[in-house]
C-alpha positions in Angstrom: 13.1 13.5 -11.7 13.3 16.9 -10.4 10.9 16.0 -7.7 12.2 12.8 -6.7 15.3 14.6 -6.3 14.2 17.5 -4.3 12.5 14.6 -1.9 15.6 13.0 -0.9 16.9 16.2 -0.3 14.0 16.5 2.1 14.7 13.4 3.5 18.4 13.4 4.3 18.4 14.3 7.4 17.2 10.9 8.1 20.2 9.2 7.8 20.2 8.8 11.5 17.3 6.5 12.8 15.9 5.2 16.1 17.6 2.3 17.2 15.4 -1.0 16.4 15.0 -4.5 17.3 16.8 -7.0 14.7 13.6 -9.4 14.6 11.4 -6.3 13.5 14.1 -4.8 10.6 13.7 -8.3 9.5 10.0 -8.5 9.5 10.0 -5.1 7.4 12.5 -6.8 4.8 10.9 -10.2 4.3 7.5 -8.5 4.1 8.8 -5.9 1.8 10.5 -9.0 -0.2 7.2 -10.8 -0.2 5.3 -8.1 -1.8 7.6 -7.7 -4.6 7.4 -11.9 -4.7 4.2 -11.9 -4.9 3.7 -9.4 -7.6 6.4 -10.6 -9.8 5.0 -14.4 -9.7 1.0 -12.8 -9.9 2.2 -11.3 -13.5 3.6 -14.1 -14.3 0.6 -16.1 -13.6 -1.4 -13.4 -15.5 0.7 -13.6 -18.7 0.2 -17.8 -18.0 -3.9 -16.5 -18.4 -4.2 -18.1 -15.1 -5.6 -14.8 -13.5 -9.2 -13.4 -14.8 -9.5 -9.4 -15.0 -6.9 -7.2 -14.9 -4.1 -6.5 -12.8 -2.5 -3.2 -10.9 1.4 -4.0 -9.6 2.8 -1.9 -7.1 6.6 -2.6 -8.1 8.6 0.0 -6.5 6.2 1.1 -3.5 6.9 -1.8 -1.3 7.9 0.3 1.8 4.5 2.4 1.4 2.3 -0.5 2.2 4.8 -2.5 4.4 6.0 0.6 6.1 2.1 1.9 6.6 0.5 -1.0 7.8 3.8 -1.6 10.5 2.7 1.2 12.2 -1.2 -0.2 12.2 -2.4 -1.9 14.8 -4.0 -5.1 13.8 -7.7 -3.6 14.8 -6.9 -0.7 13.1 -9.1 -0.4 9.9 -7.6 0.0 6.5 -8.6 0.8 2.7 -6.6 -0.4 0.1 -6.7 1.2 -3.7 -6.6 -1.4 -6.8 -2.6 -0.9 -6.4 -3.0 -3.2 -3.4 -1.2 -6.3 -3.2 1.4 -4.6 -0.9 -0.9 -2.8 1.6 -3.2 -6.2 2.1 0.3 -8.5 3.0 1.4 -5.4 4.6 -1.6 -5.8 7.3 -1.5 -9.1 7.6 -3.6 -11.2 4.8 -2.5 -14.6 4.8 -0.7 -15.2 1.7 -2.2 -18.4 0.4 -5.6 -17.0 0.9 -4.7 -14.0 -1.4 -3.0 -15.8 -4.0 -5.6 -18.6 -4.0 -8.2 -15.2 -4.5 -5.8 -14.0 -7.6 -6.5 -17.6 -9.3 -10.4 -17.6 -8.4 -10.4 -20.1 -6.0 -13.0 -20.9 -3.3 -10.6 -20.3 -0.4 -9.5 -17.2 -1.9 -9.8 -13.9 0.6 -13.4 -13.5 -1.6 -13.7 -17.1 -2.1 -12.6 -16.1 -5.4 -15.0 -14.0 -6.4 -13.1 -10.4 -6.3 -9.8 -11.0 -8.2 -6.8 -8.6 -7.6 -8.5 -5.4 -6.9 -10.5 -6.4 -3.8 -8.9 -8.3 -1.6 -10.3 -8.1 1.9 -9.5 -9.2 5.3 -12.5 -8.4 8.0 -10.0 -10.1 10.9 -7.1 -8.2 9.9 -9.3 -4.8 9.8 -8.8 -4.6 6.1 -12.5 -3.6 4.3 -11.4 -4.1 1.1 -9.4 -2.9 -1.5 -11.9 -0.9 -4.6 -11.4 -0.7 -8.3 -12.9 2.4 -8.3 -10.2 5.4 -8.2 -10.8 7.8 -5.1 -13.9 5.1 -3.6 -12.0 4.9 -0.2 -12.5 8.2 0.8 -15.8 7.8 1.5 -15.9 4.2 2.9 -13.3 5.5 5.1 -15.4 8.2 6.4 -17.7 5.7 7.4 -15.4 3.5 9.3 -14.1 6.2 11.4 -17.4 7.6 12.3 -18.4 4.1 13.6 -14.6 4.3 15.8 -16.2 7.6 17.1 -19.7 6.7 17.3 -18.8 4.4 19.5 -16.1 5.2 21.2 -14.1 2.7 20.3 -10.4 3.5 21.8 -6.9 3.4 20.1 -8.4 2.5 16.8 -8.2 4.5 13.8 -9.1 4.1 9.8 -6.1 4.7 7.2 -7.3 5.2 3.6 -4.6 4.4 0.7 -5.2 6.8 -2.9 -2.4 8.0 -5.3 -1.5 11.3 -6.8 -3.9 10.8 -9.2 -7.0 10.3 -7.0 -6.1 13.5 -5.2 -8.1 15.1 -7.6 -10.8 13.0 -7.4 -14.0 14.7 -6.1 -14.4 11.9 -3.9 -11.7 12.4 -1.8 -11.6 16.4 -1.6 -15.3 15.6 0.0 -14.1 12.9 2.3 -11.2 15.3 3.6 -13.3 18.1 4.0 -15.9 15.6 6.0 -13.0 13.7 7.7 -11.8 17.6 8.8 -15.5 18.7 9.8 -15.6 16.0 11.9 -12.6 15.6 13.7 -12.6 12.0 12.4 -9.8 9.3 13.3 -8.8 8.5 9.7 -5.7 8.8 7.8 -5.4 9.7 4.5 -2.2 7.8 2.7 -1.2 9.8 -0.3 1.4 7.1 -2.0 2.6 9.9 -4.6 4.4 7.8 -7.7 4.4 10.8 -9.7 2.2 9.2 -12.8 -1.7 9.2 -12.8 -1.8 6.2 -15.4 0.7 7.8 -17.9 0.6 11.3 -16.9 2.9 12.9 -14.9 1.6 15.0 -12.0 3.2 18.3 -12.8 1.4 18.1 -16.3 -2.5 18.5 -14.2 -1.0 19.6 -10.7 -0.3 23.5 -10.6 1.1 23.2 -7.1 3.0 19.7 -6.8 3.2 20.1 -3.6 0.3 17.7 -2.4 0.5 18.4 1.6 -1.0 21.7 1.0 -4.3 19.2 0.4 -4.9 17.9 3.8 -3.6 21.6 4.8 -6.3 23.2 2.7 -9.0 21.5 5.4 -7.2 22.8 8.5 -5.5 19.0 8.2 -2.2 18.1 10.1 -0.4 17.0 6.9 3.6 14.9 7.0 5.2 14.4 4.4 8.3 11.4 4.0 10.1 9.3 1.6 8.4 6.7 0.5 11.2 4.2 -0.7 12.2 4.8 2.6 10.3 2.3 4.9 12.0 3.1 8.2 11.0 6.8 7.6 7.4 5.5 6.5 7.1 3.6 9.7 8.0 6.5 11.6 5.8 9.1 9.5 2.6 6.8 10.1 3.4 6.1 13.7 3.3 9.9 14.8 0.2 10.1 12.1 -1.4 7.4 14.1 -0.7 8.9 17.5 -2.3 12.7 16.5 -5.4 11.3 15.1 -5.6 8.5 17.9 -5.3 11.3 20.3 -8.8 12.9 19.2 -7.0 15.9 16.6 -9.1 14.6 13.6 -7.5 13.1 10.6 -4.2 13.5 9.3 -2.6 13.3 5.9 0.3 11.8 4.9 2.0 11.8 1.8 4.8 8.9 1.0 6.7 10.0 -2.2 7.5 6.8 -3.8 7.6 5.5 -7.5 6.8 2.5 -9.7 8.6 0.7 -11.8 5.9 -1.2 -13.1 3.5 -0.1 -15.5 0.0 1.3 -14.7 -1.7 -2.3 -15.5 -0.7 -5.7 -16.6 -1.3 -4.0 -20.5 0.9 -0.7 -19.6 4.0 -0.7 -22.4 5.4 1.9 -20.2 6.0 4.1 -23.8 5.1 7.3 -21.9 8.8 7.4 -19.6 12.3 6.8 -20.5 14.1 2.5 -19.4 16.9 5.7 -18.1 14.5 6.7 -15.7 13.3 3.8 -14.6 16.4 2.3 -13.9 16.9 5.2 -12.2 14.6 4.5 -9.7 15.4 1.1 -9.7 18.4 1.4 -8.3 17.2 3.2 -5.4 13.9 0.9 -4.9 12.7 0.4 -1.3 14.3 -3.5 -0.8 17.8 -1.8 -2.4 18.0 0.8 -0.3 17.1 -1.1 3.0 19.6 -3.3 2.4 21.8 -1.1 1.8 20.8 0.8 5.2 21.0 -2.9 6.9 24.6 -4.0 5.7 26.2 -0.4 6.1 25.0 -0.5 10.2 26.1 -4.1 10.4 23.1 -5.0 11.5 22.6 -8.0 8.8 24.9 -10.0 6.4 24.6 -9.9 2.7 24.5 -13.9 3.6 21.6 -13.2 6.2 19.6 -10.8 3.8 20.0 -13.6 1.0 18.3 -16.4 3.5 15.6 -13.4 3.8 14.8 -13.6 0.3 14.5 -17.1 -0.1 12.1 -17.5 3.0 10.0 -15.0 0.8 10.4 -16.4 -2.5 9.3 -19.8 -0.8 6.2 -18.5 1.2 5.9 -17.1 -2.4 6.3 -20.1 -4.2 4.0 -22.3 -1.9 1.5 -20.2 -2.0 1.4 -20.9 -5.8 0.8 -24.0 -5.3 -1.6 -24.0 -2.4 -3.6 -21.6 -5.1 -3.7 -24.4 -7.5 -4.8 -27.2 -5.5 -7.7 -25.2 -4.7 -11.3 -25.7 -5.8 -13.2 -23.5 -7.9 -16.0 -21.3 -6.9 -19.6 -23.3 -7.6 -21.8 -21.9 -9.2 -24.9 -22.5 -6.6 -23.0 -19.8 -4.3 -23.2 -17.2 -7.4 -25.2 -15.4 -4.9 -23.4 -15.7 -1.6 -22.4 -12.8 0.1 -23.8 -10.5 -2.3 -25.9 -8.3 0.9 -27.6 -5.3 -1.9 -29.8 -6.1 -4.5 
């Protein structure tokens, strides 16, 4: 608590934002309504046993992934953890194609075949999301290289990990590679203070995780991450310095989630006081809050917001269903290593 605390703190001095066009603070609510749709209706499914595998909610951290990918271009080429239901509709993944993937259908984002953890979106620059904790780093390093291989301009690679897989080997390499090589990659740091159950200050000595990209002669930022105007604007100047040919960047969104680790996560390991806690100052709360107290929105107009998302939701539910399953003669399809 003393941490998110001492973030907002941090953060106050944002109060006063840039001035923005209506039709985008609406995008960023719906979309950040969406995610949290989704999610809550994808759980419900699961508990239905109507989704195979497990599942990783990102409850909480809508503004990381909507706020992230806002200030992505559409070219732009992004990594999404197992946490990544939020990053993916972020970018742009059509919604029926990820739910119909999240009930293993044939017209699913991996016709079905890669369930919540690795969603993917080749024509939205998204190359996948990876159940393996700390994976992107290296993939990333890949995709930037190719952006500066060959030359490719105004296009970079943004990596999503959490706290937890900022220990990862992994992804100390990839920085230090990333750094060595002046690549264009950013490295998103969603910190929700718990690897799984633990918290960070329990196998952190030094909680404060910029010093990581710093540690590589990294430009590091820092924001709140249940914050999504300050997100948007974090990423944006992120974007712009490693766009510019100054290597990668790291950028660390504090955020939190109120869901468990996974679909099986009796959450026995934190206090219902300090979730509620948290809560009450999620992303979608606060924006509102920011929205109605500038008069730039209605409660009445952020209301019809939420049910455009619960029905895009909602539909996509039953697009999902109405959807064939996968046959077994393309077992093999798309499978390119042997």
């Amino acid at each position: 608590m003393a941490t998110a605390k001492t973030t907002q703190k941090r953060t106050a001095a944002r109060a006063k934002k840039p001035a923005y066009d209506k039709e985008f603070l609406e995008e960023l609510m719906v979309r950040m309504m969406t995610v949290n749709k989704f999610e809550d209706v994808a759980f419900w499914l699961f508990g239905q046993g109507l989704v195979h595998g497990t599942m990783h909610l990102s409850i909480g951290e809508e503004a990381t992934g909507v706020g992230t990918t806002a200030a992505l271009k559409k070219d732009d080429y992004m990594l999404a953890t197992h946490r990544g239901h939020g990053q993916a509709l972020g970018k742009g993944v059509d919604v029926n194609s990820m739910m119909a993937e999240i009930l293993a259908r044939a017209t699913g984002t991996n016709h079905g075949k890669g369930g919540s953890m690795h969603i993917c979106d080749f024509d939205n620059g998204i190359l996948g999301a990876n159940g393996i904790v700390g994976a992107n780093g290296p993939i990333a390093c890949g995709a930037a290289l190719t952006i500066k291989m060959k030359q490719i301009p105004d296009r970079v690679c943004a990596a999503f990990f959490g706290d937890g897989a900022s220990n990862e080997g992994a992804i100390l390499e990839s920085m230090n590679l990333a750094a060595a090589w002046d690549l264009p990659l950013l490295f998103i740091l969603t910190n929700n203070t718990y690897g799984m159950s633990t918290p960070l200050s329990r196998v952190v000595k030094n909680t404060d995780l910029r010093m990581r990209g710093e540690a590589f002669g990294m430009k590091s930022f820092e924001c709140d991450g249940n914050d999504v105007l300050a997100v948007y604007e974090t990423v944006k100047k992120a974007r712009e310095w490693a766009v510019a040919g100054n290597g990668p960047v790291l950028v660390v969104e504090h955020t939190y989630r109120t869901s468990g680790h996974s679909k099986s996560d009796g959450n026995l390991y934190r206090t219902k006081e300090e979730i509620q806690w948290w809560k009450d100052r999620s992303p979608i709360v606060r924006f509102r809050q920011y929205l109605t107290e500038n008069k730039i929105f209605t409660d009445a107009e952020i209301d019809k917001m939420q049910e455009k998302a619960d029905k895009v939701v909602n539909d996509s539910v039953e697009y999902a269903k109405a959807q064939p399953q996968p046959a077994v003669a393309d077992l093999e399809a798309d499978v390119y290593a042997d």
